[in-house]
C-alpha positions as CSV (number, residue, x, y, z in Angstrom):
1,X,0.0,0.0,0.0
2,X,1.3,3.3,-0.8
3,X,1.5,6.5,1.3
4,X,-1.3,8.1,-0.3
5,X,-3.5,4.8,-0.1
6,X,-2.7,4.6,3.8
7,X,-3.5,8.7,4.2
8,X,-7.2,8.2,2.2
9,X,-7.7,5.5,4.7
10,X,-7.0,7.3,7.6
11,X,-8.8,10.0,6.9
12,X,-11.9,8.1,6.4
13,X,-11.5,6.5,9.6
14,X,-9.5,8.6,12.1
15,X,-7.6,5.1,12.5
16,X,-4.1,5.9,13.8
17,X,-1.2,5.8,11.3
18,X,0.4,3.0,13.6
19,X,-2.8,1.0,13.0
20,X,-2.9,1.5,9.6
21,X,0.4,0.7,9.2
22,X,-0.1,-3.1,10.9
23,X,-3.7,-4.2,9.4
24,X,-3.8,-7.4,7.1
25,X,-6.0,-7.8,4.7
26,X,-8.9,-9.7,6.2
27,X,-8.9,-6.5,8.4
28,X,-10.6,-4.6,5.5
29,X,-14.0,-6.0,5.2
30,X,-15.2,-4.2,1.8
31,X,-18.8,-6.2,2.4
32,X,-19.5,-4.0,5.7
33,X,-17.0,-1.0,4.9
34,X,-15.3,-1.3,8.2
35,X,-11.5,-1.4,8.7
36,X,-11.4,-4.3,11.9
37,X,-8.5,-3.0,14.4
38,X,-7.9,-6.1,16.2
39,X,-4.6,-8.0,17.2
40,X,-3.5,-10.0,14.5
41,X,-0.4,-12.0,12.9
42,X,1.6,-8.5,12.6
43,X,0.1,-6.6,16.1
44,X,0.0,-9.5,19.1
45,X,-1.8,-7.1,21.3
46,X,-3.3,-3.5,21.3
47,X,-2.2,-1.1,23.7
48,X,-5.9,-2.0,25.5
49,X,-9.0,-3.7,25.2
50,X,-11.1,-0.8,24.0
51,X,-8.5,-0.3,20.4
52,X,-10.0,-3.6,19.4
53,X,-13.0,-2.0,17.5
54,X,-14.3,-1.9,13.8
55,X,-14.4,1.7,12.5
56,X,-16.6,2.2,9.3
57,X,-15.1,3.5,5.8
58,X,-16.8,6.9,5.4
59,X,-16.0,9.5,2.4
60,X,-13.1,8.5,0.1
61,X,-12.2,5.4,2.3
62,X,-14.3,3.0,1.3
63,X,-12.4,3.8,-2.8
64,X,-9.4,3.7,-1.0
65,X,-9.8,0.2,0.6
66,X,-10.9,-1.4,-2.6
67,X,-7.5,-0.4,-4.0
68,X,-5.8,-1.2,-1.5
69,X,-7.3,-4.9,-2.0
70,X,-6.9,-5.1,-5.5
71,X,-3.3,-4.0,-5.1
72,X,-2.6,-7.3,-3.6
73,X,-2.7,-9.8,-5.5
74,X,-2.6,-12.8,-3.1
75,X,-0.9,-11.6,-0.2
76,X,-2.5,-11.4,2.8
77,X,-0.1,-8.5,5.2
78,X,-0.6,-5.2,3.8
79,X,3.1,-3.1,4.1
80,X,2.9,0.9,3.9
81,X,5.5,1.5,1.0
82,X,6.6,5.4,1.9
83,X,8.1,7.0,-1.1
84,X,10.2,10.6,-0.5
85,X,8.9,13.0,-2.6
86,X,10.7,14.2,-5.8
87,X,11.8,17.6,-4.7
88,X,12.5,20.2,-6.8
89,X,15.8,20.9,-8.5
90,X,15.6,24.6,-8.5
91,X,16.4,24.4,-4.1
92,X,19.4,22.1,-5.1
């Protein structure tokens, strides 16, 4: 998942960056537009019992989730790829 995929998603869920950053795929149920923060294979525990919680995929989200899906293809953990931006030769 890019940058830009993980920022849509947080901002249609006010999930953490950390949490975004650590969710597998089944976490992204596209039937009940929810992203599930729960422990899994990458997170062994939240930091407590009320984090474990499904927020819903409101605004650009939901879009954002089915990309990130689609992007895939047959792997089930979900890595943030962070990219610098290209800056601008002109300040070299």
């Amino acid at each position: 998942m890019t940058l830009r995929l993980a920022w849509r998603l947080m901002a249609g869920t006010s999930a953490h960056a950390k949490e975004v950053s650590v969710i597998e795929l089944q976490d992204l149920n596209l039937e009940k537009e929810v992203i599930e923060i729960r422990a899994n294979s990458i997170r062994d525990t939240l930091k407590t019992d009320a984090r474990d919680r499904a927020i819903p995929l409101v605004g650009d989200a939901p879009d954002a989730a089915k990309e990130i899906v689609e992007s895939m293809k047959g792997s089930s953990v979900i890595e943030v790829l962070y990219r610098p931006p290209r800056t601008c030769s002109r300040y070299h």
